[in-house]
N, C-alpha and C positions, 0 to 999 in steps of 0.2 A: 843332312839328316844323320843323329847320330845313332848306330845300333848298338847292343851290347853284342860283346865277340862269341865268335861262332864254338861251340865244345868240341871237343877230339874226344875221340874212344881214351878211355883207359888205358892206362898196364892191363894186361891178359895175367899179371900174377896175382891179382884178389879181385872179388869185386862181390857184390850183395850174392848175397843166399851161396858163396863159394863152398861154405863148407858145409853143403846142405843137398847135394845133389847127388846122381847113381853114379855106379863105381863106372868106368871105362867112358864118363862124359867128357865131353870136349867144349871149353868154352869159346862164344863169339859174342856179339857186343849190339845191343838196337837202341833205335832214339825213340824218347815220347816226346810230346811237347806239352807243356803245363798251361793253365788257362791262361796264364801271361803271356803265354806264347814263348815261353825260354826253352831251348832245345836242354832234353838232356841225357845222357847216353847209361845202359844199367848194362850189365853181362847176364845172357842167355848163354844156358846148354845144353848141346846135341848128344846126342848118344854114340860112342863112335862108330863110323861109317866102315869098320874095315869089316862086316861082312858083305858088303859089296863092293868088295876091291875083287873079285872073281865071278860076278856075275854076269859079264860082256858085255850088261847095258849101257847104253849111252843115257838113261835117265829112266826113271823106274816109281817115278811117285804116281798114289793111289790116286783113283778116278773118283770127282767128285768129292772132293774133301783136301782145304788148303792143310790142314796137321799132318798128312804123311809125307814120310820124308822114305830114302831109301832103305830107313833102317828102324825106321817108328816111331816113337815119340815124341814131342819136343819139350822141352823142361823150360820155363823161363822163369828169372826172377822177381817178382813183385815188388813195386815200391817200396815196399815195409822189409824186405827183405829175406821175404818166405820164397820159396816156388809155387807156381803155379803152374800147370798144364798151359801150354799154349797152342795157337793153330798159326800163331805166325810162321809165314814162309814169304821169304823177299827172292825173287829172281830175276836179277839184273838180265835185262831185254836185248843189252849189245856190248859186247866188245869185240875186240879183235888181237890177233897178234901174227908176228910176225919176227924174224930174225935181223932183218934191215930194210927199211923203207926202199931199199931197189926194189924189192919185190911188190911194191905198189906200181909199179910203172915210174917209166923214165922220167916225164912232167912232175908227179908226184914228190919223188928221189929231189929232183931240183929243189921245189919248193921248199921241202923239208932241213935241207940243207943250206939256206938261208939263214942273213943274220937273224931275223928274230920270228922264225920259223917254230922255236921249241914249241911254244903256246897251239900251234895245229895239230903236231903229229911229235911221236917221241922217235929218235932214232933206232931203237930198239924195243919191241913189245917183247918180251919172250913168255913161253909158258909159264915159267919157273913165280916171272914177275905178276904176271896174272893169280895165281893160285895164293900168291901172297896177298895179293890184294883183296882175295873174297873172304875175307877174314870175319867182317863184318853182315854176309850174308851167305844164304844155302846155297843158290849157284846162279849160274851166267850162261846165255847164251852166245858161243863164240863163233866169230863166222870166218868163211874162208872167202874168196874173192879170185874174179877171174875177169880181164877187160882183153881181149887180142890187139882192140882197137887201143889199148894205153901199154899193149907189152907187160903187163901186169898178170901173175898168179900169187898168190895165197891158196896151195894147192889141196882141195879136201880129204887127197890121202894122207896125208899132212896131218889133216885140223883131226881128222880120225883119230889117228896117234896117236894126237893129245888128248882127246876125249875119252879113251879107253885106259890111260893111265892116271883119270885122272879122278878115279873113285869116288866117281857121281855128283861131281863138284862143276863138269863143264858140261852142254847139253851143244851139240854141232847141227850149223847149221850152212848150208855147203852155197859155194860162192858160183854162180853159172850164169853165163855168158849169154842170149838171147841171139846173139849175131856166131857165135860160135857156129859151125858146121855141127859139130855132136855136142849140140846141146841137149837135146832130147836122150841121147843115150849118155851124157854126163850126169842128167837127172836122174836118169832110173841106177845111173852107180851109185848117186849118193842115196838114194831109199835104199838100196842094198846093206851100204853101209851103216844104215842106222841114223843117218839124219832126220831131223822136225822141221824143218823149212829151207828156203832157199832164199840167198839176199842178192840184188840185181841194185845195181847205180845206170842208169840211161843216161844220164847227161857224160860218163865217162863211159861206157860202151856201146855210143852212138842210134841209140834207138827212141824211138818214140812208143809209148806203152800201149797203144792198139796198132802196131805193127803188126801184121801177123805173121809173122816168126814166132815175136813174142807172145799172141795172143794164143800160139800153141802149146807155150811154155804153161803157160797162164790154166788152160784149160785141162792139163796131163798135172797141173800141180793141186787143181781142184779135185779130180778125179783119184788122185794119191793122197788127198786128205791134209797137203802140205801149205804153210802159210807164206806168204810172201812180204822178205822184207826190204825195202824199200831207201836205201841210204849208201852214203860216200862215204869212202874209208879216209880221208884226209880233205884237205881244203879242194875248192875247185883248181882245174887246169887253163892256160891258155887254149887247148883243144876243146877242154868239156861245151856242149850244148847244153847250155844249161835251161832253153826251153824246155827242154823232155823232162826237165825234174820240175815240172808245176804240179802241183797235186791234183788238181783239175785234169787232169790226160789221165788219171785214172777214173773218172768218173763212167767213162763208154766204157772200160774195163770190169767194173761194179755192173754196170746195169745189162752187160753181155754176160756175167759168170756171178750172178747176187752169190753163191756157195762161198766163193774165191775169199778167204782173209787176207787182207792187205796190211800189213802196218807199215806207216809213212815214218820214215828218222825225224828227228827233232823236230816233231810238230810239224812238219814241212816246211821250217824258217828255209827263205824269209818270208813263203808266202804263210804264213799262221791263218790268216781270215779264210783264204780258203780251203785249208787243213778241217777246218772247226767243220765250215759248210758240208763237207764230204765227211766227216763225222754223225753231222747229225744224218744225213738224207740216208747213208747207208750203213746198217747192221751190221756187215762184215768188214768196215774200213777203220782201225786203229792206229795212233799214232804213239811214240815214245820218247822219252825224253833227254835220249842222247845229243849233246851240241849245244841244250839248250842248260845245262846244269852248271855248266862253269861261265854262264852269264846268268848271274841272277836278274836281276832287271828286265831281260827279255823276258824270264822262263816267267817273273812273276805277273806280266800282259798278258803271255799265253793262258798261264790257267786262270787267270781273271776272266780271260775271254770263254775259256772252257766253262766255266762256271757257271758263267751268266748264260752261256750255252744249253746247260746242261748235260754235257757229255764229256765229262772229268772219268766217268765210270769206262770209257773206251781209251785211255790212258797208259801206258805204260813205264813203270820205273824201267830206268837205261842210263848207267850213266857214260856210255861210249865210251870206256877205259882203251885206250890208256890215257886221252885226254883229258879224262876227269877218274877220283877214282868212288865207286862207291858207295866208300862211308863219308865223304865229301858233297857227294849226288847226293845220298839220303839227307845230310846237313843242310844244305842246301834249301831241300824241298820243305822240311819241316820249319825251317828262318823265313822264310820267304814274304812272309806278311810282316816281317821288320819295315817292310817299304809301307805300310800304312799305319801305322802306328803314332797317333798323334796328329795324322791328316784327315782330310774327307776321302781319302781313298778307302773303296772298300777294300775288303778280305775276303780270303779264300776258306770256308767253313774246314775245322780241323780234322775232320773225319772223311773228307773229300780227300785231302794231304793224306793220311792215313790208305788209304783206300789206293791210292796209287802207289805208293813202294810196298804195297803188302798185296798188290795185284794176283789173285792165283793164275798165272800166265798158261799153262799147259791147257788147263779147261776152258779159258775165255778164248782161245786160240785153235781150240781141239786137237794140239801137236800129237801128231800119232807117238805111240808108247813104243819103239822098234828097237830090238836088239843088235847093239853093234857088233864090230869083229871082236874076240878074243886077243887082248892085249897083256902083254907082261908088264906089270905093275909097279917095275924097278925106278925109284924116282931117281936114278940115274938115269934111263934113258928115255924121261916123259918128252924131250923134244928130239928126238932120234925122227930117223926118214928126210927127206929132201923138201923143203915146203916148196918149191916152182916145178915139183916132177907130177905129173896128172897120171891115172892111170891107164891114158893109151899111151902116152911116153915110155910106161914102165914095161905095158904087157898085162898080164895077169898075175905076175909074181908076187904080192905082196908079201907073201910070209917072209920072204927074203928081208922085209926092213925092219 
């Protein structure tokens, strides 16, 4: 089957309505898709974000309403080439980073460093590379990570750091352990800190999700208003149990804590069917679509499946940078009915596609609105601090980093 090729963003040095927009705009770049279904990419802008380079928040948009942004506005450009007001807001669901995949754990580090490893996991995420990538949307939620059981941190004094320098562009969501001794008192640092949820992998730090360890985890992160997210920060390990990542082990989890928000990483391939099932049955379980964006093919089953489900509206754009990036994920999502095109395959209604990278994540999610630490804004030292030091390693010192 032949498709036409997929679009790239533009040059950022013109593009429709550039010389038609407010003084101190910043532009970024979104796809529509035409009734052909041809992807195609125009330039939107932001207003610049530097009155909240000094507000501490770690993410600050207004309650009930996708058009606020940290700083107000949004301007987008119209097909015809006018502006119009927009309420588009895209907020990429997952990424990560890191300075070197040692810091995913030892099995991890292995894999990675494999002949044809790149396609998993990139040797290098850095913040620096991150911030360059959200070029194409308002921001990302980045996660920290912590396994005892794989010798792995991605520490969320750390992902703070980054959060705080990083002028409302990254929203932290702190990586904690379920089998950890302090995990309970890791949690209540990272509410301190100003994180919106917490991401947990059970097939690499050995648990099962009605353990009750974890289900204390589970019910202290309902009761803090925090979401849980659900995913592997690289390929599986020879150690991972990968029983514990069925999406089904969360179902007793659902119907012990209905409050609890769950979102499962990539649809929960490979098991998708019963991703969708635990979709439909429960209100509070969402899935995203990290893992599954740099395979088209699968991603276009999945929301076929979603579809005919009816539960595409519990979705979330993700495109699990550094594996995939973004404005490639968006691409992606919007091509994706290339595969029926000239077949008896159905398609995925365009507004369904729409409706997913323009997800309002904060309110479908209720991520509390919390003020982070006070951070120096110096984009020279945005990846400053140690990412595998935690803060009982450190003490209480943080101002020191």
């Amino acid at each position: 089957m032949q498709t036409s090729p997929e679009p790239s963003p533009p040059s950022r040095t013109s593009g429709a309505g550039s010389d038609r927009v407010p003084d101190g705009s910043r532009p970024h770049w979104m796809a529509w898709m035409d009734r052909s279904g041809q992807v195609s990419w125009g330039e939107y802008r932001t207003p610049n974000r530097s009155s909240s380079r000094s507000s501490g928040s770690m993410w600050t948009p207004g309650r009930g309403t996708m058009c606020a942004t940290p700083s107000g506005s949004r301007f987008a450009a119209d097909r015809g080439g006018g502006l119009r007001e927009s309420c588009l807001m895209i907020i990429d669901a997952q990424t990560r980073i890191w300075p070197s995949v040692d810091h995913l754990g030892r099995e991890s580090a292995d894999i990675a460093r494999r002949r044809q490893a790149a396609r998993w996991i990139q040797d290098s995420a850095e913040p620096n590379q991150l911030e360059a990538a959200l070029d194409p949307i308002d921001a990302a939620l980045v996660f920290g990570y912590r396994s005892v059981r794989q010798d792995a941190c991605i520490a969320n004094e750390w992902v703070a750091e980054v959060v705080g320098r990083s002028r409302g562009r990254l929203i932290g969501v702190a990586g904690i352990d379920p089998m950890s001794t302090d995990a309970i008192e890791e949690l209540d640092r990272a509410m301190d800190m100003g994180f919106v949820g917490i991401t947990v992998c059970p097939s690499d730090q050995g648990f099962h999700p009605t353990n009750s360890a974890a289900m204390r985890i589970w019910e202290r992160c309902q009761h803090l208003g925090l979401p849980i997210f659900v995913s592997r920060p690289g390929p599986p390990c020879p150690g991972s149990i990968l029983d514990f990542d069925r999406p089904l082990n969360w179902d007793e989890v659902a119907r012990s804590i209905p409050e609890l928000s769950i979102v499962l990483g990539g649809i929960g391939t490979p098991w998708v069917e019963e991703t969708l099932l635990l979709l439909q049955k429960h209100p509070r379980i969402f899935a995203d679509t990290a893992g599954l964006v740099e395979r088209p093919w699968q991603l276009f089953q999945a929301l076929l499946g979603a579809s005919s489900k009816g539960v595409t509206d519990k979705l979330l754009f993700a495109s699990g940078w550094p594996t995939e990036s973004p404005a490639k994920a968006i691409e992606t999502i919007y091509s994706v009915n290339g595969f029926s095109h000239g077949t008896q395959l159905p398609s995925i209604p365009r507004p369904e596609l729409s409706s997913i990278v323009e997800r309002d994540l904060p309110t479908v999610l209720g991520m509390p609105i919390a003020p982070g630490r006070q951070a120096d804004t110096s984009p020279t030292t945005l990846a400053d601090g140690d990412p595998t030091t935690t803060t009982a390693e450190r003490g209480s010192n943080l101002d020191e980093i």
